[in-house]
Each structure stands twice: as structure tokens, then as C-alpha cells.
C-alpha positions in Angstrom: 0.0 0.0 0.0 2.4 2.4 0.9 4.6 2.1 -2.4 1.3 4.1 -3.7 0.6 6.0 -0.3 1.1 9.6 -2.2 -0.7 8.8 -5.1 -3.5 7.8 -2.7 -3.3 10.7 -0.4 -4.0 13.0 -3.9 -6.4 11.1 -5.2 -8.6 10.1 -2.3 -10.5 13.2 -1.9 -11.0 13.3 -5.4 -12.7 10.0 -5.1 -14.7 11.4 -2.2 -16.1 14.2 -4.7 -17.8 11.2 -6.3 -18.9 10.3 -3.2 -20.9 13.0 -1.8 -22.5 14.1 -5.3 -24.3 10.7 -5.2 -25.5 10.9 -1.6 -28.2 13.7 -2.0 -29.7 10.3 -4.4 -29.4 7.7 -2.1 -30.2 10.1 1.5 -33.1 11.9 2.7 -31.0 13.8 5.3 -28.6 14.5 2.9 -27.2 18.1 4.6 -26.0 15.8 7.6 -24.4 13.1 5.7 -22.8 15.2 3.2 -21.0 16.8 6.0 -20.5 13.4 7.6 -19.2 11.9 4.2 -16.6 15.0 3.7 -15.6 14.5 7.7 -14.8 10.7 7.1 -12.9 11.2 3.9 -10.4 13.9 5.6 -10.5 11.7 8.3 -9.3 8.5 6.5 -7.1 10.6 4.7 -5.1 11.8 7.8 -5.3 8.5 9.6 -3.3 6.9 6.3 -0.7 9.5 6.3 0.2 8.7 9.8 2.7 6.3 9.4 4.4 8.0 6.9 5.6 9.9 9.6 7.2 6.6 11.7 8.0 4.7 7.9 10.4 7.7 7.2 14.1 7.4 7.6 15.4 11.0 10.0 18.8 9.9 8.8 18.5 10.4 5.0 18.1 13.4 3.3 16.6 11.3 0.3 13.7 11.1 -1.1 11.4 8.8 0.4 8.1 7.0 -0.6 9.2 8.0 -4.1 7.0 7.4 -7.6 7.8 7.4 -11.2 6.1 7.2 -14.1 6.9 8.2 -17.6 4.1 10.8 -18.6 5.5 12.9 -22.2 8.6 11.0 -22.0 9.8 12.7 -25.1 9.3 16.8 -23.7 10.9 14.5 -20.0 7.7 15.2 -18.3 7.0 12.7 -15.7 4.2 11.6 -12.9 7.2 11.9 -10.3 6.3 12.1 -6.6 8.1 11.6 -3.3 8.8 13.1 0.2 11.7 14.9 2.0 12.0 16.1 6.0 10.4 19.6 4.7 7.2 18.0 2.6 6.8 15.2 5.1 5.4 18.1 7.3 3.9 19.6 5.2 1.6 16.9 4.4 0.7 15.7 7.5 -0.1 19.5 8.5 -2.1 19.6 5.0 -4.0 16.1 6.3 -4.3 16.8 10.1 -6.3 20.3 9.3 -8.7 18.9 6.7 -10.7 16.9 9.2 -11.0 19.8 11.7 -11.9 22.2 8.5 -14.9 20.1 7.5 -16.0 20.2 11.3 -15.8 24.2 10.9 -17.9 24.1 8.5 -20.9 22.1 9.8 -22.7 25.3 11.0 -20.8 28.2 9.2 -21.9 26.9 5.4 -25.7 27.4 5.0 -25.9 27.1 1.4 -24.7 25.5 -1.5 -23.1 22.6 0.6 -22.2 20.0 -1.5 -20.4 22.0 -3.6 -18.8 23.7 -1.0 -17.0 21.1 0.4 -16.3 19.6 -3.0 -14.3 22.7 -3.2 -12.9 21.5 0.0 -12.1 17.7 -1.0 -10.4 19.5 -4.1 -8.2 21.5 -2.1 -6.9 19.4 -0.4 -6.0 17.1 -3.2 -4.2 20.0 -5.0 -2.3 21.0 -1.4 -1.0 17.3 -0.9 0.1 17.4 -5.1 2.1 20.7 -4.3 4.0 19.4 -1.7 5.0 15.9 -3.0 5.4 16.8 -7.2 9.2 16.4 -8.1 8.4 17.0 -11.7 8.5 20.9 -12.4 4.6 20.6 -14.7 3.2 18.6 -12.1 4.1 20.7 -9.5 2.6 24.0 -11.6 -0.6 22.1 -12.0 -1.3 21.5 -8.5 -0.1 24.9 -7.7 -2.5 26.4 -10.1 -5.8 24.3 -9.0 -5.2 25.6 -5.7 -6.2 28.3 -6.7 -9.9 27.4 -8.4 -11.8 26.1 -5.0 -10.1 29.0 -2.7 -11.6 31.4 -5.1 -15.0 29.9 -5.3 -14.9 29.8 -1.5 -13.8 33.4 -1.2 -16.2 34.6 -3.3 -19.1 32.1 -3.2 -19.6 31.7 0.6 -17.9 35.1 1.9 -18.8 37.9 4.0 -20.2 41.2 1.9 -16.7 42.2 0.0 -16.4 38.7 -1.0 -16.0 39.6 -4.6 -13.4 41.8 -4.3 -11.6 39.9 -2.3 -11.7 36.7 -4.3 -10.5 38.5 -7.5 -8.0 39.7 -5.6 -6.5 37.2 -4.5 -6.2 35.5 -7.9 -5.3 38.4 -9.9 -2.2 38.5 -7.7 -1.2 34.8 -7.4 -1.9 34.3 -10.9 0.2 36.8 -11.9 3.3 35.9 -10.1 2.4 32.1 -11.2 2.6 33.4 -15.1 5.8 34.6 -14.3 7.2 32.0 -13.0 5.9 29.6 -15.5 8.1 31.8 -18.0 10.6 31.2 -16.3 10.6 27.2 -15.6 10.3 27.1 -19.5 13.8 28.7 -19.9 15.3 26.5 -17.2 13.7 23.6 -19.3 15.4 24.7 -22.7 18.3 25.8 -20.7 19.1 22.1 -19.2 17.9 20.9 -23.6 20.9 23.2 -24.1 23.6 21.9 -21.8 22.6 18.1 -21.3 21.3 17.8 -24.5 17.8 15.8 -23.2 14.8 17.3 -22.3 13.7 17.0 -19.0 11.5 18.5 -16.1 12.6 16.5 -13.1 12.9 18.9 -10.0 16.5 17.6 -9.7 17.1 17.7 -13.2 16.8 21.5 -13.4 19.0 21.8 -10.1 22.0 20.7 -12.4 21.2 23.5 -14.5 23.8 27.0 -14.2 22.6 29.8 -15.3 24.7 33.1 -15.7 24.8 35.5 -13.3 25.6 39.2 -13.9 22.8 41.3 -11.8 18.9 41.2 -12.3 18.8 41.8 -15.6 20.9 38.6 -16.5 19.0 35.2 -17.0 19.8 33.9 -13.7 18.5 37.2 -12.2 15.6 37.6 -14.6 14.4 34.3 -13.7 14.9 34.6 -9.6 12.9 37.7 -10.0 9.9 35.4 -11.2 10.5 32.9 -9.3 10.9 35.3 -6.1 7.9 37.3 -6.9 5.5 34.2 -7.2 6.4 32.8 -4.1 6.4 36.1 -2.2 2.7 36.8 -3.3 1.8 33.4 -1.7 3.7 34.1 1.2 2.8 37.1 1.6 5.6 39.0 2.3 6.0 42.8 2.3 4.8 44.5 0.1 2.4 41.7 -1.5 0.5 40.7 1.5 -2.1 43.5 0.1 -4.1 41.0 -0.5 -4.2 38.4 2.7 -6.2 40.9 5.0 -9.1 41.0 2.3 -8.8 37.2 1.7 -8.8 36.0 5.4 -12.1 38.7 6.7 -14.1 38.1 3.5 -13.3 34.2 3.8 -15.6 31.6 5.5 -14.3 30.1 8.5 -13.3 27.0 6.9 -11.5 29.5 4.2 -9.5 31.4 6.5 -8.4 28.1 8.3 -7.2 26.7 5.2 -5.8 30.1 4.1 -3.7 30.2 7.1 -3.0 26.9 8.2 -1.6 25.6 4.9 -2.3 27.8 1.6 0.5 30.4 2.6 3.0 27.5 3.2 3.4 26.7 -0.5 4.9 30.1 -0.8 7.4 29.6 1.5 8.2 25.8 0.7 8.5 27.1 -3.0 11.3 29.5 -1.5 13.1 26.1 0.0 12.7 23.9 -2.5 13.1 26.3 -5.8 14.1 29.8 -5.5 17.5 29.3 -3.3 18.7 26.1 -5.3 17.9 27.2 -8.9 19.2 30.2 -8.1 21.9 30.4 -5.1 24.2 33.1 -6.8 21.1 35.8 -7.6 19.5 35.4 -4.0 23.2 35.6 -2.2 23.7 38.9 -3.8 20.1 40.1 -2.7 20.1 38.1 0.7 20.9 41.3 2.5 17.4 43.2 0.8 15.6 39.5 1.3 16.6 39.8 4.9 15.3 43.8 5.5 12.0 42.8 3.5 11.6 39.7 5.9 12.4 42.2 8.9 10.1 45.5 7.6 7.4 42.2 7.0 7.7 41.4 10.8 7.7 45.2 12.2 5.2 46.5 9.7 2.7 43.4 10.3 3.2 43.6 13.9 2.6 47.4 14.0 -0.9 47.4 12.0 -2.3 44.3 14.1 -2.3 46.4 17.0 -4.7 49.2 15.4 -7.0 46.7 14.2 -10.5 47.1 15.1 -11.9 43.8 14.1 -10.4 40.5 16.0 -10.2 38.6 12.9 -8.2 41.2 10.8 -5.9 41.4 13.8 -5.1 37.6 13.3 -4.5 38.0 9.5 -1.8 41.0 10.4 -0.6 38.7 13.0 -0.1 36.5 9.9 2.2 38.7 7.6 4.1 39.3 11.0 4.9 35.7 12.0 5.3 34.7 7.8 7.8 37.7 7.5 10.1 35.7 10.9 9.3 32.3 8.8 11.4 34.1 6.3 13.7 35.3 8.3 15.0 32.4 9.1 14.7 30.8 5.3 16.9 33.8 4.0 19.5 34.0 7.2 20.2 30.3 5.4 22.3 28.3 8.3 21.3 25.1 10.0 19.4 26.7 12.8 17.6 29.2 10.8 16.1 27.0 8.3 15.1 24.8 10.7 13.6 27.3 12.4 12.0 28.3 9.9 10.3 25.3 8.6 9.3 24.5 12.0 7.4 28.1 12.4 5.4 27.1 9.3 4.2 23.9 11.2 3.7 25.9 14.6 2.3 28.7 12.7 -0.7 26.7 11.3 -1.7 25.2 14.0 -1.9 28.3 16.6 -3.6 30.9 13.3 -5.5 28.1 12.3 -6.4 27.8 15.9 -7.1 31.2 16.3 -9.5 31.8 12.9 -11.7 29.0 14.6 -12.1 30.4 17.8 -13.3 33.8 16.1 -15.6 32.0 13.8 -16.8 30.1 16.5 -17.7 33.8 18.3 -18.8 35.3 15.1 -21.4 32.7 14.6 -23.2 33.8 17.7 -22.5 37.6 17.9 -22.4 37.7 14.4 -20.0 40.7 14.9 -15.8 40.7 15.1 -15.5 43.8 16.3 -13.1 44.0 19.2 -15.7 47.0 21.0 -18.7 44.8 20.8 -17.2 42.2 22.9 -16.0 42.3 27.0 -16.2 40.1 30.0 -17.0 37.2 28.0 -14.6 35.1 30.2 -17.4 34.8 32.5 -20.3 33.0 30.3 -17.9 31.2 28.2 -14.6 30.0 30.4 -13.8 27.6 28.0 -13.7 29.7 25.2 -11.9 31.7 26.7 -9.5 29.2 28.1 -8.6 28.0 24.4 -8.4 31.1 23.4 -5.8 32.1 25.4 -3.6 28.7 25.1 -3.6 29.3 21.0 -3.2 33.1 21.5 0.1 32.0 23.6 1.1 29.5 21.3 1.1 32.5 18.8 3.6 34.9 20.3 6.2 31.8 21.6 5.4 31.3 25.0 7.9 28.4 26.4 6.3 24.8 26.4 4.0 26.0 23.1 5.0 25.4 19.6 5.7 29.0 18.7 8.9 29.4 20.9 10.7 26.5 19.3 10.3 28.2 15.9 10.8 31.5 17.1 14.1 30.5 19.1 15.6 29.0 16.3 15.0 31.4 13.8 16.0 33.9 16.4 19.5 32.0 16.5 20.4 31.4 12.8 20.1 35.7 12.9 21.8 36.4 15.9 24.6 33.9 14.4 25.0 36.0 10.7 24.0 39.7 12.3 22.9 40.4 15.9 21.0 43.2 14.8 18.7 40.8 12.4 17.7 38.8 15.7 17.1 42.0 18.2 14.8 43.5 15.2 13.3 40.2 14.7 12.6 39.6 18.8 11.0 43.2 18.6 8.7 42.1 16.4 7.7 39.1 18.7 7.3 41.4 21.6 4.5 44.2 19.4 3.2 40.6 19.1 2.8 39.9 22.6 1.7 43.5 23.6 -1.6 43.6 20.8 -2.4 39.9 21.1 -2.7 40.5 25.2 -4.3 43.7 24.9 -7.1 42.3 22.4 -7.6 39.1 24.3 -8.4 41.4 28.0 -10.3 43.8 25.6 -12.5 40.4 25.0 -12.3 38.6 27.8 -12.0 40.7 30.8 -13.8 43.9 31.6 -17.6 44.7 32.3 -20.0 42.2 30.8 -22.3 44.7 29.8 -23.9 44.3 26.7 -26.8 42.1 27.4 -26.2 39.7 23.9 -22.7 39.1 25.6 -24.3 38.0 28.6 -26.8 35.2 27.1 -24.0 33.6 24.7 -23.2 30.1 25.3 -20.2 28.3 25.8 -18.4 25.5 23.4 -20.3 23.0 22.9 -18.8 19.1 22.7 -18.4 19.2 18.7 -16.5 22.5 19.0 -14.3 22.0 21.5 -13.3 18.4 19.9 -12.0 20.3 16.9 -10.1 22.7 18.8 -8.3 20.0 21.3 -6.2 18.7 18.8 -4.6 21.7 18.0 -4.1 22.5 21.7 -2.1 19.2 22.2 0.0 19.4 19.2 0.9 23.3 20.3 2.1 21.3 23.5 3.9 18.0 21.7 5.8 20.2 20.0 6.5 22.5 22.1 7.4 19.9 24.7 9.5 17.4 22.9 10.1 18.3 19.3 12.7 16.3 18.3 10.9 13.9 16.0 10.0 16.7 14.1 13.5 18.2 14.1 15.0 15.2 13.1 13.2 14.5 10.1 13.8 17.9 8.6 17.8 18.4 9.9 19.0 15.6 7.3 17.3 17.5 4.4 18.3 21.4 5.4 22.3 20.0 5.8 21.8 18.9 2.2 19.5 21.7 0.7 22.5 23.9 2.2 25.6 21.6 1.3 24.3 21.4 -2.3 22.9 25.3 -2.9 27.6 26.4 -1.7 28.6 23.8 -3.6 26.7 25.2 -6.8 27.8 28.3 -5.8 31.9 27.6 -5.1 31.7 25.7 -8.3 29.8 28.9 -10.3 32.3 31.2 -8.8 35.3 28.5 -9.7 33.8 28.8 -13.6 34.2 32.5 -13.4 37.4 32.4 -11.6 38.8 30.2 -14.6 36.9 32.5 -17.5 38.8 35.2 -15.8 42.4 33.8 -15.6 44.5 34.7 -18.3 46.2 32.0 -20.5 49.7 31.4 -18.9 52.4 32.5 -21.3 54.8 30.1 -22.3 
């Protein structure tokens, strides 16, 4: 079974679309059992990837669970899948959330269901694909259907501005994706030039130099596309225009997803493409990828704390904490990578955490304004009590996810400039100060507004899809060494083999250089 498990892990939901367009046909109640049918799907689908996590090797940096088939074997574009450390996690973040994502959606959706979480089973399927191609077409594909369900869910089953927000957030990401599709198709005919076969293998294309003379030169021109599609996913500074639109507008379920996983193919495409293809262009422009990542932190940070509406605090709180994520990508040493990568696992779990605790108090107050709410600590205490564990998880308190990811990170920058991590642990601490200030603006003070005081507290369903989140903020925060250990093998060798390209680049130069001895 599992020489097939990724294959499976794409395809299953698809199946599952089968699935629930027949029950409305064969069920009377078919509301409850579409939304039971999507639940067991994501559910299956999470319980399979689980031993993908104890089946992989932490010692090799290799990839594992690994498929090949020919597809256009004569334009060397294959059906090529497999897993590292980095989209191991990834995965399993992509399958744990889908489960608790239908649950979100069993009172938040009250139209158009089926379709809805079609949308849903199709996401996922296009998430998983992202994370596990290794052929470059394959991996554009999934990249790009990503993009069709979040828009219909946007705009389908969002608040008022849902149109807006939906068109903008693919008339940004598919604009950085046209880029960048340009430039895969040079790097294709590029590696046709210099190995004489076509091909469109991941690792292929790593083998392929490109010159280097400034931005303007191909291996510059091409960085720049690459760069700007990723950062538009990310978002970082300036492109996270439009994230705040995205995650208010958004359903629930749609801002989970958004935040929880969506964003993370940005900065796995940073890993996995932008500083291998490309190591000479982005270690001339790590020093402005560095001040972007910092301005990211400061600026998102900065604008959270003005924020009126709870859940447009929690999307500023996003840019802030993606901007440290890369941070510790761009710093590029051990610590800082792994830092990294672990923030993006931390990071959905305690926003993802976060957007379903305000849905949950939007769906009864039917407002997210920050001044509507006060005292509610006292009619619902365990509301309140989740709230706060996930809010903490979110700044890096010790024994929760986020300090792990936020030490590290913190590290690889004090280790290449000092100033980098002091900036950086600024940024964490504006954090602290407008998360605490909108959580006793919400939970504390006079409960005087009498629809405050006849809300009702969590009931069994919704606090069983928060409570897996809570523990893993805690597992991994307590003892995260399984998770460490599985991605440490694969950052030594994305590191090892991005100086290598570069010493031997500079070596090529050197010897271009060097005048002809005289004899």
C-alpha cells in the first residue's frame, strides 16, 4: 500500500467528490451526511498519512516514498512524486487540518453545501500534489488548482466584500504564477541546451547554471519570477495587500485553510526552488531579502495592534509571523532553516487555531468587532480558556509550539548579524503586547452588553476540533525532536548542495577570468 501512499493521499478526496455528489440520491437527510461523508474522507485521509511519519528514515536526506512514471517521456515530463523532511510536514499539516476544517464548516456553510465542500475535498487534493510533485509541470498544476476552489470559497460563501476579495487574490497569485511559468520554460530549454535531453525532473533542473551578472541577467531575470510568485503566496512585504481581504471576507473554513496551509506553498517554494535554482542571484540580494523579511515582521506587527476587528488582527498577525518564517529561510544556516520550517508547522496550528475560535464567536454575535465584545470570560470560560492557550502558542510562550520556531530562527540571525535577531525579537514582543491587549479587551472587563451575557459556551463538537490543535501546540513544544529530526537531514543537504553550486559557479568564473599562462 504504501509504495502508492502519495498517489492515494492525492487522489482520495478526489474520489470522495464522487462520493458526496451521489449521496443527495441515495439520502433523505442528505445536509448531515454530506458533511459526515466529507468528515470521514479527511478523516481517512489523515489516519493513512500517519505512518508516513514513523516509515520515514530521519537519517536520510533522500527522497522517500518515491513514484515514477513516464508521462510525455519525449518533452521528459513525468508523474514523479516523493517526500523529504520539509514536505513530510507539510503533508501531515495539509492532512491533520482537513478533518478539523470540515468540522468548521458544519454550521458556518448554510448554502450550496455539496459544492462547498467539494471545493474542500479538491483543495486538499491540490495542497497534498504541491507538496509531493518532483516533476516541475506537475508541481505548476497543483499549484494552479489551488487556486480554483479558494476562489469559489472566497467569493461564493464570503462575507459582503467577498468579490473583491476573491479577484484579488487571484489576480495577484496568478500573476506571479505566469511569471514564473516563463521562467521554468527557460530553465527547461536551458538544461535541452547543456545536457542535451529534455527534461522536467525537480533535480534535473537543479543541475542546470545559469549566468549571473545582476537582475537583468537570465539567472536574475528568472529569480525575479520565481521570487515574486512565491512572495505573493507568502505574503511578504509589500504583496500581502491581498491576505487581510482574503482571510475577513473568507468563511471560517476558508480562513483556516488560508492560514493553516495555503501560505506554506509560498514559503516551501522559497526552499525547495528559488534558493537552489538560483543560489548566486538570492546571495547577492540576501541582504534586501533579509530587510524585507524584517520590515514584514515590524510592519505586520505594527498594523495588528490598530486593528478594530479581531479577525483582521489575526491575518496582520499572519504577515508578521510569515515575514520571521522568512527570516530564518533567508539568514540560510542550520538553525535558521530549521527554524523556519518548524514556524510554518507551529504557525498553522496556533492561526489556524485562532481563525476557529473567532468564527466560532462570530457565529453567535455575528459581529468581530473588538468594541462589541468584554467580559465574556465569564459566560464562556472555556472559550476563553482555548483562546488564550492558542493566543500564547502565537507569540512563543515556552512549552507551546511557537517558541521553538521562534528560538531557532532567532538564533540562525543572531549567528550572521545580531542586529537581524534583536529587530526580529522586537517584532515578537509588538506581538505579545496587541495579542494580550485584544484578548483582555474580549475577555476581561464589564460584561455589559446584554447579547454578551446570554451567549453560550463550546459545545462538545466544537471543542473536539479545537483540542487537537491544543495538544499538538504542546507536543511540539514539549519534545520536538521527532519533528526536528526529520527535517535536519534535508536542510544539511539543501544547504551543502545550494555552496557547492555556488563555489563551483564562482570556480567557472574564476577560470573565464584567468589569463592564458604564457609560455
Amino acid at each position: 500500500m504504501y509504495n502508492n501512499i502519495l498517489s492515494i493521499l492525492i487522489f482520495l478526496p478526489l474520489a470522495g467528490i464522487l462520493l458526496l455528489v451521489a449521496l443527495p440520491y441515495i439520502s433523505k437527510n442528505s445536509d448531515k451526511h454530506l458533511k459526515l461523508a466529507a468528515f470521514f474522507i479527511t478523516l481517512v485521509e489523515f489516519v493513512i498519512s500517519i505512518p508516513i511519519f514513523f516509515l520515514f528514515n530521519k537519517n536520510s536526506a533522500g527522497i522517500q516514498f518515491e513514484e515514477a512514471v513516464k508521462w510525455f517521456p519525449d518533452i521528459g515530463i513525468s508523474y514523479h512524486l516523493g517526500l523529504d523532511g520539509i514536505s513530510l510536514l507539510l503533508v501531515l499539516l495539509t492532512t491533520f487540518m482537513f478533518p478539523i476544517t470540515v468540522l468548521c464548516s458544519w454550521n458556518a456553510i448554510d448554502k450550496g453545501l455539496k459544492v462547498f465542500l467539494a471545493m474542500i475535498l479538491f483543495l486538499e487534493s491540490a495542497l497534498i500534489g504541491t507538496f509531493v510533485a518532483l516533476d516541475m509541470i506537475l508541481f505548476f498544476i497543483f499549484w494552479e488548482a489551488v487556486l480554483i476552489p479558494m476562489y469559489f470559497i472566497i467569493g461564493i460563501w464570503g462575507t459582503s466584500r467577498r468579490i473583491y476579495a476573491a479577484i484579488k487574490f487571484f489576480i495577484y497569485t496568478a500573476f506571479g504564477s505566469g511569471l514564473m511559468l516563463i521562467a521554468i520554460m527557460y530553465l527547461y530549454f536551458a538544461h535541452i541546451s547543456q545536457f542535451g535531453t529534455p527534461s522536467m525532473d525537480i533535480f534535473d533542473l537543479y543541475k542546470v547554471s545559469l549566468p549571473f551578472d545582476g537582475i537583468l541577467s537570465p539567472q536574475g531575470l528568472c529569480f525575479l519570477a520565481f521570487f515574486l510568485a512565491f512572495a505573493i503566496k507568502v505574503p511578504m512585504f509589500p504583496f500581502h495587500t491581498w491576505l487581510p481581504d482574503a482571510h475577513v471576507e473568507a468563511p471560517t473554513p476558508g480562513s483556516v485553510i488560508l492560514a493553516a496551509v495555503l501560505l506554506k506553498m509560498g514559503t516551501y517554494g522559497f526552499i525547495r526552488f528559488l534558493i537552489p535554482y538560483f543560489p548566486e542571484a538570492t546571495q547577492s540580494y540576501l541582504g534586501v531579502l533579509i530587510v524585507i523579511s524584517l520590515i514584514g515582521i515590524i510592519y505586520g506587527a505594527m498594523v495588528a495592534f490598530v486593528q478594530k476587528d479581531l479577525k483582521k488582527l489575526v491575518a496582520y498577525s499572519s504577515v508578521s509571523h510569515m515575514g520571521l518564517i522568512m527570516l530564518g529561510i533567508f539568514v540560510f544556516n542550520i538553525q535558521g532553516l530549521e527554524g523556519g520550517i518548524y514556524q510554518m508547522i507551529g504557525h498553522g496550528l496556533s492561526t489556524g487555531a485562532l481563525f476557529i475560535l473567532v468564527g466560532m464567536i462570530y457565529e453567535r454575535r455575528h459581529t468581530k468587532m473588538i468594541s462589541e465584545f468584554g467580559g465574556i470570560s465569564k459566560v464562556m470560560p472555556v472559550f476563553a480558556t482555548l483562546f488564550m492557550i492558542a493566543m500564547l502558542s502565537s507569540i512563543g510562550l515556552p512549552l507551546l509550539n511557537g517558541f521553538v520556531g521562534e528560538f531557532l530562527v532567532l538564533l540562525g540571525a543572531f549567528k550572521l548579524n545580531y542586529w537581524y535577531a534583536v529587530i526580529g525579537a522586537t517584532g515578537l514582543i509588538l506581538g505579545a503586547v496587541y495579542m494580550l491587549w485584544a484578548y483582555q479587551r474580549v475577555m476581561f472587563g464589564k460584561l455589559d452588553k446584554v447579547a454578551n451575557q446570554e451567549l453560550k459556551d463550546l459545545n462538545f463538537r466544537e471543542i473536539g476540533l479545537v483540542i487537537p490543535l491544543i495538544i499538538m501546540m504542546f507536543v511540539m513544544g514539549i519534545y520536538p525532536k521527532p519533528f526536528i529530526s526529520r527535517i535536519e537531514p534535508t536542510v544539511k543537504e539543501i544547504i551543502s548542495r545550494t555552496e557547492n553550486k555556488i563555489s563551483y559557479s564562482y570556480k567557472e568564473v574564476s577560470r573565464e577570468l584567468t589569463p592564458p599562462s604564457q609560455n
